[in-house]
Rosetta silent file (secondary structure, phi, psi, omega in degrees, C-alpha in Angstrom):
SEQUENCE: XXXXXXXXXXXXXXXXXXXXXXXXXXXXXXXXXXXXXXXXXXXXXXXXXXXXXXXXXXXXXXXXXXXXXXXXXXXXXXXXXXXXXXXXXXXXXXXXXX
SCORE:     score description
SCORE:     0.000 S_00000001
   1 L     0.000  126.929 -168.273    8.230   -6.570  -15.930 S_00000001
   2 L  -103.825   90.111  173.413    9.302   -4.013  -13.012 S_00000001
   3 E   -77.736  133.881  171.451    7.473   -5.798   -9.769 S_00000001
   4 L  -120.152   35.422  150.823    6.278   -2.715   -6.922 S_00000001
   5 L    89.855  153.182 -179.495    4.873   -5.521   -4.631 S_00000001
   6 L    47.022   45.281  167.140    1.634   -6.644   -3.534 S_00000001
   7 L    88.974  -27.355 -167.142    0.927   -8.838   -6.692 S_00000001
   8 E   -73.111  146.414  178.173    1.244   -5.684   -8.824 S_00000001
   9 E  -153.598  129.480  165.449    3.651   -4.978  -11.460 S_00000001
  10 L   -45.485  147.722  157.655    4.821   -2.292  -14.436 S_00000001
  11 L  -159.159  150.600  179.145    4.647   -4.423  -17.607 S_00000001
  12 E  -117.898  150.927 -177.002    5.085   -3.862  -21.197 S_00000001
  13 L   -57.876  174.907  158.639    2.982   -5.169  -23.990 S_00000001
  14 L   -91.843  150.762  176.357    4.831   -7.439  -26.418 S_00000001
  15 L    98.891  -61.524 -146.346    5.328   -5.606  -29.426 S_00000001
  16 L   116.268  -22.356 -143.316    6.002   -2.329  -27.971 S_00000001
  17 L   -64.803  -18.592 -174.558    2.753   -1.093  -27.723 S_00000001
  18 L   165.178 -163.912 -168.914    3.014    0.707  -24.368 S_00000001
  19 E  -146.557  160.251 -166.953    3.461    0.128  -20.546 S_00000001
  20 L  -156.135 -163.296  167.515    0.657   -0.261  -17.749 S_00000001
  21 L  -147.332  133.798  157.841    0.393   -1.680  -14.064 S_00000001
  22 E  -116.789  143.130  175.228   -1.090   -4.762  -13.486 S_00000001
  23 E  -142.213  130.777 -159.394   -2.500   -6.966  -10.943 S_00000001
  24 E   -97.304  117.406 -177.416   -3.219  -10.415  -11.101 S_00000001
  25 E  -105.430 -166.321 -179.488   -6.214  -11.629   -8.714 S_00000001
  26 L   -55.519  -52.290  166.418   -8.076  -14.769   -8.270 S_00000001
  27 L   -32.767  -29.897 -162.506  -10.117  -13.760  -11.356 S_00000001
  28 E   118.240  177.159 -163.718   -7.695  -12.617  -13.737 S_00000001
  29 E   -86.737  125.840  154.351   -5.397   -9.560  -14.543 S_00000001
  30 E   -95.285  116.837 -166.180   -6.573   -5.971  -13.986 S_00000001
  31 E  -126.508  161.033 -152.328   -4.414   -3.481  -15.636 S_00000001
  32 L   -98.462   -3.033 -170.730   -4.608    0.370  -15.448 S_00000001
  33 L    89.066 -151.712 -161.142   -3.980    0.540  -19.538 S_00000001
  34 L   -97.335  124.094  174.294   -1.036    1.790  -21.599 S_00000001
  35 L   -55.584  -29.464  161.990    0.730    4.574  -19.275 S_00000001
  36 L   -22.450  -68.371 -177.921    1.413    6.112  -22.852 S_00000001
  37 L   -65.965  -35.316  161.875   -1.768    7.335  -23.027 S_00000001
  38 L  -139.759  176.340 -145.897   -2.163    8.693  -19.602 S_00000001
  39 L   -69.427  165.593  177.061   -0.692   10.708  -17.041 S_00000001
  40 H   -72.308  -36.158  176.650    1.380    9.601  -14.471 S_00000001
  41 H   -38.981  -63.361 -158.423   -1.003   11.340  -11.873 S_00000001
  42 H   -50.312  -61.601 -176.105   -3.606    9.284  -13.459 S_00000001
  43 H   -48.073  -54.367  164.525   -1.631    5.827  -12.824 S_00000001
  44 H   -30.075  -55.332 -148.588   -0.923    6.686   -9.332 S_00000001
  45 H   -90.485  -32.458  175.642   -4.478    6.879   -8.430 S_00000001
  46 H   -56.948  -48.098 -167.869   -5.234    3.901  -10.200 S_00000001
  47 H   -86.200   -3.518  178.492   -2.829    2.163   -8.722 S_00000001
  48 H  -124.653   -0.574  137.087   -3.503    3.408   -5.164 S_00000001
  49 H   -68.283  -18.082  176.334   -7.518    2.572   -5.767 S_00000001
  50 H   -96.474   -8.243  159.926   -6.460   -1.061   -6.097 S_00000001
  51 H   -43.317  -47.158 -140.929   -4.310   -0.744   -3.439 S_00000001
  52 H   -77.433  -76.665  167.493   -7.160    0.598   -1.792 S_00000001
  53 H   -23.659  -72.055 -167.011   -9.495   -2.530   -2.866 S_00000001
  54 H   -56.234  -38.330 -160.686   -7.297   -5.254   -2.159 S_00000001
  55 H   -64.236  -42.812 -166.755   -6.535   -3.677    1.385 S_00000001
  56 H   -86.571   -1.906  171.428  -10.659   -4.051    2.135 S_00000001
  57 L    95.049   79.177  124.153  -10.060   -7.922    0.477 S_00000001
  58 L   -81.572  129.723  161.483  -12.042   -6.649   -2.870 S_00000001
  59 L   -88.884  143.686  176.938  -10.311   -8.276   -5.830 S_00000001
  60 H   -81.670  -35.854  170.668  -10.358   -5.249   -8.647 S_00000001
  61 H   -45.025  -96.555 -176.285  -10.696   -8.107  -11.127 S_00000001
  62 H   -22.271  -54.344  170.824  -13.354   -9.735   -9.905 S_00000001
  63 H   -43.908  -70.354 -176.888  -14.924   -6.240   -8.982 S_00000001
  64 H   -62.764  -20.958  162.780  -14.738   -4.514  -12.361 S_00000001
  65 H   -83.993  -12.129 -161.818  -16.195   -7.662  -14.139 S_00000001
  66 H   -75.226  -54.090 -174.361  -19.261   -7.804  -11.284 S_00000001
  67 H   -55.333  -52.014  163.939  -19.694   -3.853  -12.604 S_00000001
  68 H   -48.742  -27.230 -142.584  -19.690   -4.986  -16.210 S_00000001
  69 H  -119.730  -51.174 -165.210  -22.197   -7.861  -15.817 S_00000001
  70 L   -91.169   37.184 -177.208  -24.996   -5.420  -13.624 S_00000001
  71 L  -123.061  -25.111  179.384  -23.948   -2.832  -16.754 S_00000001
  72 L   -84.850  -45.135  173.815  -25.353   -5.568  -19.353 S_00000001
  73 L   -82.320   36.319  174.297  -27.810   -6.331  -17.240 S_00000001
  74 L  -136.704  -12.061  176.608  -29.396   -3.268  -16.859 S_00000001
  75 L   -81.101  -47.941  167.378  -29.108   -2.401  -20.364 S_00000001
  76 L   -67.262  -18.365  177.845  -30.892   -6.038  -21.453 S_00000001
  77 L  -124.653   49.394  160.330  -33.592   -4.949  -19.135 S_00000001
  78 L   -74.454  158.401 -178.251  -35.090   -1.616  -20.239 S_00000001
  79 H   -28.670  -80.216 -162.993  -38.285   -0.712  -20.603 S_00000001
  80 H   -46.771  -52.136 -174.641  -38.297   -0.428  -24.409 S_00000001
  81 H   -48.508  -45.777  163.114  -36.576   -4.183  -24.353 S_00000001
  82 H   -79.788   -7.791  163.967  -38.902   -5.729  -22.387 S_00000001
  83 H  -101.906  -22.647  152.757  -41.821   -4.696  -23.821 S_00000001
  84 H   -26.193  -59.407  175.560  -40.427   -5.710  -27.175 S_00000001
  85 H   -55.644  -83.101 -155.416  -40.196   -9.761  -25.934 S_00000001
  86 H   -23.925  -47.802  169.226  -43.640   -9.250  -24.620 S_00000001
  87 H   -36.786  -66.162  162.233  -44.802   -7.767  -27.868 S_00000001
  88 H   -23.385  -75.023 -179.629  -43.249  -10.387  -29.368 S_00000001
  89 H   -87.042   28.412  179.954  -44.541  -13.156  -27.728 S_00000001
  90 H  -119.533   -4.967 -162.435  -48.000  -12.022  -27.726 S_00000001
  91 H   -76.860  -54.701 -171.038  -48.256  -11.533  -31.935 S_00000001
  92 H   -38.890  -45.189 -153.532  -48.895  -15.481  -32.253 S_00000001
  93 H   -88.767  -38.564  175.775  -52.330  -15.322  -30.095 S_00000001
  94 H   -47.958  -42.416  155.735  -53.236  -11.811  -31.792 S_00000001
  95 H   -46.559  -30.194  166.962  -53.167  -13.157  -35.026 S_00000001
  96 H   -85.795   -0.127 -170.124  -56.114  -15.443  -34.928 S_00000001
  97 L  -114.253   28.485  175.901  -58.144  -13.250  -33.659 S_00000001
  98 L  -100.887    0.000    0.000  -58.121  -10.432  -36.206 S_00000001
């Protein structure tokens, strides 16, 4: 592991598999993925939005799971989904009366 400061660090997978930047908040680790795969350009910016974050006190952990979580929840609450329960839970009283 190659530390550049401010909790962040180069690290390589065990195994081999590649190399990334990570930063470990209150939350857990946010990493930028395997540098392998993308550009150095790429890393940079990644690495200078959580820069960015942490600077306004955002944790990028904490952030990126908050994003995931209203991303479930907006997906569990579509139209088509919610009229589905309802459907559901209305077939019991429809049955007696047909």
């Amino acid at each position: 592991m190659l530390g550049i400061g401010q909790d962040m660090a180069m690290v390589r997978e065990e195994g081999g598999h590649g190399e990334g930047l990570s930063h470990h908040g209150v939350g857990g680790a946010e990493t930028t993925g395997q540098l392998a795969r993308e550009c150095l350009a790429e890393a940079r910016e990644k690495r200078t939005d959580i820069r960015r974050q942490l600077a306004q006190g955002i944790d990028p952990v904490e952030q990126k799971q908050s994003e995931r979580r209203q991303q479930q929840y907006a997906a569990q609450n579509t139209f088509k989904v919610i009229a589905l329960e309802w459907h559901a839970s209305m077939v019991p009283r429809w049955k007696g009366k047909l």
